[in-house]
Each structure stands twice: as C-alpha cells, then as structure tokens.
FIKE-508275 format. One record per residue (C-alpha): residue in one letter; y, x, z. Coordinates in nm, 3 decimals, padded with zeros to 5 digits. Example, Ala and Ser with C-alpha at 12.3 -4.5 7.8 and 13.67 -1.06 7.14 Angstrom:
REM FIKE-508275
+------+---------+---------+---------+
! rest !       v !       u !       w !
+------+---------+---------+---------+
!    a ! -00.450 !  01.230 !  00.780 !
!    s ! -00.106 !  01.367 !  00.714 !
+------+---------+---------+---------+
REM end
This chain:
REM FIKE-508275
+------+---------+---------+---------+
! rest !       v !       u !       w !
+------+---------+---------+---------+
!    x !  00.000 !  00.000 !  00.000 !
!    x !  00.224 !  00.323 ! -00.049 !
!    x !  00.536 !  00.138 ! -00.210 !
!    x !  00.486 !  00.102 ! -00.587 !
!    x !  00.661 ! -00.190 ! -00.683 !
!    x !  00.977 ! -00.129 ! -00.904 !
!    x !  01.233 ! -00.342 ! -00.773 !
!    x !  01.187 ! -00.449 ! -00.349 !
!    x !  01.081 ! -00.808 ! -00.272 !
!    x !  01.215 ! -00.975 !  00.028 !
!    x !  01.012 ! -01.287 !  00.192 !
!    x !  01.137 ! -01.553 !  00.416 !
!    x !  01.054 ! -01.666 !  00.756 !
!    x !  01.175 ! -02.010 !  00.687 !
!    x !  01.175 ! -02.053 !  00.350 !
!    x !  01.436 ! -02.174 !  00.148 !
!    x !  01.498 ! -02.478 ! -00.025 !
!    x !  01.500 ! -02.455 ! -00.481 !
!    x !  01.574 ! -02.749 ! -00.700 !
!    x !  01.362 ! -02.646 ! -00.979 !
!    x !  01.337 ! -02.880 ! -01.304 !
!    x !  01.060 ! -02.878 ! -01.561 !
!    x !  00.934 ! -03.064 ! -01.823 !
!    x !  01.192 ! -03.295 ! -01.823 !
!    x !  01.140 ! -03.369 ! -01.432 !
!    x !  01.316 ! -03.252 ! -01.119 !
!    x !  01.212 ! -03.177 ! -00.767 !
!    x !  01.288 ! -02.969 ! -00.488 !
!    x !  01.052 ! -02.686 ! -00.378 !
!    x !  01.066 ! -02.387 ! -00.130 !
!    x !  01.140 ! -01.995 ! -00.203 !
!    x !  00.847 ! -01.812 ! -00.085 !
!    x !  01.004 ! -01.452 ! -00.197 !
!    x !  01.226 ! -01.309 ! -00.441 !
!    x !  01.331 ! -00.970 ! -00.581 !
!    x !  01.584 ! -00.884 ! -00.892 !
!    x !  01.267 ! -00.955 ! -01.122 !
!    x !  01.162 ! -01.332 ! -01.057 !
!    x !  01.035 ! -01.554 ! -00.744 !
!    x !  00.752 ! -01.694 ! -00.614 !
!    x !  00.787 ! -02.063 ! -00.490 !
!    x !  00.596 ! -02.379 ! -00.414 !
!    x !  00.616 ! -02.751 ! -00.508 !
!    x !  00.425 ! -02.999 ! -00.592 !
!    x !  00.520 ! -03.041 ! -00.946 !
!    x !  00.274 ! -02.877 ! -01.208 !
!    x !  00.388 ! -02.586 ! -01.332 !
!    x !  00.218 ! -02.472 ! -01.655 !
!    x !  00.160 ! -02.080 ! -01.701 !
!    x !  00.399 ! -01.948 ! -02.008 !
!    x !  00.584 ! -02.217 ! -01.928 !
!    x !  01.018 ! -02.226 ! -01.894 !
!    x !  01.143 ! -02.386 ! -01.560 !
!    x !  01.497 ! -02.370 ! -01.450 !
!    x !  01.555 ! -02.297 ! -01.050 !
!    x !  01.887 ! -02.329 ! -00.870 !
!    x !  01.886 ! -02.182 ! -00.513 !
!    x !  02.167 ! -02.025 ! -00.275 !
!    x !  02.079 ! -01.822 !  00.042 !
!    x !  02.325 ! -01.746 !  00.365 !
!    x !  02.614 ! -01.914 !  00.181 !
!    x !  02.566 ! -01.706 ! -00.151 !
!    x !  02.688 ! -01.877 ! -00.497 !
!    x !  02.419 ! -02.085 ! -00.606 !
!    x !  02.193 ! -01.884 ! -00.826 !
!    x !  02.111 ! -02.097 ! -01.158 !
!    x !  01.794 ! -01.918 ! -01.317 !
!    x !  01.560 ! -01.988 ! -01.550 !
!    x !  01.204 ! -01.856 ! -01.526 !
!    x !  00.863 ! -01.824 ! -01.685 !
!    x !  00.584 ! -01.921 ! -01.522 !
!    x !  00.311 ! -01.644 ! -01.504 !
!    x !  00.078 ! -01.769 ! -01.251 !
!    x ! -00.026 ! -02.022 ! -01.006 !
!    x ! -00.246 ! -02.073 ! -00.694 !
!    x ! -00.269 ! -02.421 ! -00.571 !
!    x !  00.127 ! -02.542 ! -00.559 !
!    x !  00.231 ! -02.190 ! -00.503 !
!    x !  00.402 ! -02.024 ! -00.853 !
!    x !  00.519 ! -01.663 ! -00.904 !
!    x !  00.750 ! -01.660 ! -01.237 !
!    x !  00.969 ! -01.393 ! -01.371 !
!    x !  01.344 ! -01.435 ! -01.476 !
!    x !  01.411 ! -01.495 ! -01.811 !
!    x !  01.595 ! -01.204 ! -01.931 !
!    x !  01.974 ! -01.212 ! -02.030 !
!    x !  01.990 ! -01.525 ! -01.858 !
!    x !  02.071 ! -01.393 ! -01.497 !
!    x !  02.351 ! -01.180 ! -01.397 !
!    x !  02.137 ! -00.913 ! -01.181 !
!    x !  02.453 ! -00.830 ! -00.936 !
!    x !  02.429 ! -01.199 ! -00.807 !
!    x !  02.058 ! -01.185 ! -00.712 !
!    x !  02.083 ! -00.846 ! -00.537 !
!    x !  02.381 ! -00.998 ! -00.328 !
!    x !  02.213 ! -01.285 ! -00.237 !
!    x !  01.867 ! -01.069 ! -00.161 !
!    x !  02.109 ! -00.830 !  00.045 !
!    x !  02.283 ! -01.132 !  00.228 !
!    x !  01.972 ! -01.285 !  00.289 !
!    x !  01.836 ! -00.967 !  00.473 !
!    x !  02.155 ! -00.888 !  00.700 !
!    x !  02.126 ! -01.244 !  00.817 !
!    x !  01.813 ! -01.178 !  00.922 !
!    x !  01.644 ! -01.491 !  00.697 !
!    x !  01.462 ! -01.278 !  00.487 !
!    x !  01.259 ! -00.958 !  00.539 !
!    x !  01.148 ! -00.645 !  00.393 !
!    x !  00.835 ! -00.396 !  00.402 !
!    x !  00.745 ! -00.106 !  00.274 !
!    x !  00.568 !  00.223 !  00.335 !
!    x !  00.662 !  00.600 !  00.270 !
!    x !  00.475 !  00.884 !  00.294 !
!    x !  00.713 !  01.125 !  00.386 !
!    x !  00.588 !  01.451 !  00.404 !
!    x !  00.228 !  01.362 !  00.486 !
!    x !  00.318 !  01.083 !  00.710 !
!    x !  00.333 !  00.727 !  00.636 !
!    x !  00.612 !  00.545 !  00.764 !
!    x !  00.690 !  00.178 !  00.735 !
!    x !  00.997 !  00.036 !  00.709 !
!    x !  01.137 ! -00.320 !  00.805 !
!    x !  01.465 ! -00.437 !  00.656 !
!    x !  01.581 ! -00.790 !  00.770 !
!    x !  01.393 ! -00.992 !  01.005 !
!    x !  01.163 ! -00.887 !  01.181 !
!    x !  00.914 ! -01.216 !  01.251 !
!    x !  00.580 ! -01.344 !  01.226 !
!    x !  00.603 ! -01.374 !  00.867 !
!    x !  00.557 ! -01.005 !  00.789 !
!    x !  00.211 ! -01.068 !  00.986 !
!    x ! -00.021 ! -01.006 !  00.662 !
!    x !  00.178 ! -00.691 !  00.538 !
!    x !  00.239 ! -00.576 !  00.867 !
!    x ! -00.117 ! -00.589 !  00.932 !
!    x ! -00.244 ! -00.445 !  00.653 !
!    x ! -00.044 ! -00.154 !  00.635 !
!    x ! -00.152 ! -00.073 !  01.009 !
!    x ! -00.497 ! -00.107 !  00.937 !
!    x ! -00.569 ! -00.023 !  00.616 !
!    x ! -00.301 !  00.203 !  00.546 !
!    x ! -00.292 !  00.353 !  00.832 !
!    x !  00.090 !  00.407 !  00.941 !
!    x !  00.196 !  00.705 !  01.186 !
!    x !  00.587 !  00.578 !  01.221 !
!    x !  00.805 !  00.260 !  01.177 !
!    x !  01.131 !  00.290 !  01.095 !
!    x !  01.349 ! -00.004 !  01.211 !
!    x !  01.686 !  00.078 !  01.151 !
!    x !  01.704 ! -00.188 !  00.889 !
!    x !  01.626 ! -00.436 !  01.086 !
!    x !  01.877 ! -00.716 !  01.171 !
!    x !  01.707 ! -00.977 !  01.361 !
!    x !  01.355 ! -00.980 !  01.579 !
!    x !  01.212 ! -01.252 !  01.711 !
!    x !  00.871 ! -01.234 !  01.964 !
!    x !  00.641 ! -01.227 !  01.695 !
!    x !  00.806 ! -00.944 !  01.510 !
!    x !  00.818 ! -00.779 !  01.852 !
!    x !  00.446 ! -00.868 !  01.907 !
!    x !  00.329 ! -00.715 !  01.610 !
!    x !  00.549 ! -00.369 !  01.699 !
!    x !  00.376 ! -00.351 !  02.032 !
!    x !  00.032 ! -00.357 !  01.874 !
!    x !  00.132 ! -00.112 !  01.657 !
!    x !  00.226 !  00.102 !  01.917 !
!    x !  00.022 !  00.019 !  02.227 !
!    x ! -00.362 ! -00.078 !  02.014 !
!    x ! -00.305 !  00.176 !  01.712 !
!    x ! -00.080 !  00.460 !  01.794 !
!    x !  00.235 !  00.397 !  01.532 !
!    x !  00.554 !  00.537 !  01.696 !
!    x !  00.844 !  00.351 !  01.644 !
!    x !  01.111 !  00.634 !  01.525 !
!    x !  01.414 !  00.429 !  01.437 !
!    x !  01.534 !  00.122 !  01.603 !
!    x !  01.868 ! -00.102 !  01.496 !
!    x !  02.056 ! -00.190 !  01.793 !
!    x !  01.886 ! -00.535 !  01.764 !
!    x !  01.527 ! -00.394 !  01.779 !
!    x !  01.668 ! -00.115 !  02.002 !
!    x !  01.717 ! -00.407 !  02.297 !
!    x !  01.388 ! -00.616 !  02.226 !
!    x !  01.196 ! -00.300 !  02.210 !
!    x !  01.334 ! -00.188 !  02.541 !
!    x !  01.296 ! -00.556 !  02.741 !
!    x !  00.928 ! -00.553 !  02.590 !
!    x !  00.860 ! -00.216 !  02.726 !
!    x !  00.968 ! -00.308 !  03.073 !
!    x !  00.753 ! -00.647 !  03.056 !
!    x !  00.429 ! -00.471 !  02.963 !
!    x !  00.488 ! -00.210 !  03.228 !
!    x !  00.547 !  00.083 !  02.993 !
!    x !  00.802 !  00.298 !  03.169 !
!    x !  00.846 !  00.515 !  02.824 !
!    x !  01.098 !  00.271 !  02.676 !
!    x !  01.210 !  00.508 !  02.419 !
!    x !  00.846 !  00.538 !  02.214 !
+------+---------+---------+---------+
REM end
C-alpha cells in the first residue's frame, strides 16, 4: 500500500450529499470520496458503465462543483466515475478537496517509505472512517511511524485506532497537529501510559 496513486483521494466521515442526473432522471446521492480525477458515490439510481452522468456537489461552503462524469464501474449502488475531461476547472476541485480536509470532513492516508521506514500519514480527520486503510496499512504493510501533523480534527475512533497502533503493534507516532497533540496526550493519561510524548 506504499502510495502509488497519481493524484491523493480524500474520503468522508459523513458523506456528502450529490445531485447527480442521468438518463434523463434526477436524484440525490452521497460522495463516498473524491480526488482531482473523478468520485466515487452511491444512489440508488442505475448507473450504466461507459455511461455520462452529471454531478453537482459543494463541500465546507465551496462553490458548487458542476461535473460531469463517466461511469467506469459499479458495486451494488456504489459508482466510481472519472471526470470528463475539459469539462472541470481542476483549481476548483483541489480547493474544495483542500477545504474539505482543514475542516476536518474529509480525510487522507497514505504511506512513505522514507529511508527504509514506512510512515503513514493522516491529513484531515482523523475518525473511524479511515478504519479499513488504517488497518491495513498496520497490518499488512507494516508501518514503523505516523505522521499526524496534517491532521485537523480527531474524534475517539481516530484516537482508538492510533492507540492500537502504538500500544498492540509498535507504530510511533512522530508528528502530532496541535489537535492530535491534545487527544493523544488525554488518551495517554487515561490508559495509564505516563510516556505521553510516544
């Protein structure tokens, strides 16, 4: 799970509402995750692979993005498209993905190895919906630091899955926001680990 994706996808813990019209037809869906390349969201209108669907969506206030898609795949009501090219002014979807992370609503994750040591980072929120990356890059990855410095909002789950990083597997968390920082340090005290600062 080293990072190999070309452009960074941010997912939401709560995600977002998208008016997305197809076939003639429109209905609101949610916005599983996004990145400057296309979306993945869910509705119950059937989407048809190769198919052109236009999605409007705004996030933390952003101008409403107005996009149109193709359709590349689907899993149950769950769709990942890719944004028709030409049609989308880039700059607005990195502000919105960028907004959307310093508010917290959306997250990050990737992992590094930096000089033989794997680090993952969390941008964003740090919640329980990072659980199946999170997990998987402690496991299977196997990650020896996490760098939080990106991170602008924790909740207990986020903090949960940091202290079984750290307490079950060994990761040392090397960076903190001031956010993570404070949670990190009130966790520490409530498990009864005196070495605040790991």
């Amino acid at each position: 799970m080293i990072e190999q994706r070309k452009h960074q996808r941010i997912r939401f813990s709560e995600p977002p509402r998208v008016r997305i019209g197809f076939a003639g037809r429109i209905t609101e869906g949610s916005l599983e995750n996004l990145s400057i390349s296309g979306l993945m969201l869910r509705t119950d209108l059937p989407l048809t692979a190769h198919g052109v669907a236009g999605c409007e969506f705004s996030l933390c206030g952003s101008p409403v993005a107005d996009v149109s898609v193709s359709v590349l795949n689907c899993l149950g009501d769950l769709y990942g498209a890719r944004f028709r090219s030409g049609l989308i002014n880039p700059v607005l979807i990195e502000d919105a993905m960028r907004d959307a992370l310093v508010c917290g609503i959306a997250s990050a994750l990737s992992v590094h190895d930096l000089g033989g040591r794997k680090v993952m980072r969390i941008s964003g929120g740090l919640n329980g919906s990072l659980r199946n990356d999170f997990m998987h890059a402690l496991t299977r990855v196997g990650i020896d630091h996490i760098d939080l410095s990106g991170v602008s909002q924790i909740d207990s789950a986020g903090l949960s899955l940091c202290l079984v990083a750290s307490e079950r597997h060994g990761a040392i968390i090397s960076e903190h926001s001031a956010c993570s920082a404070e949670a990190w340090e009130n966790a520490q005290k409530l498990s009864g680990n005196p070495a605040a600062g790991n």
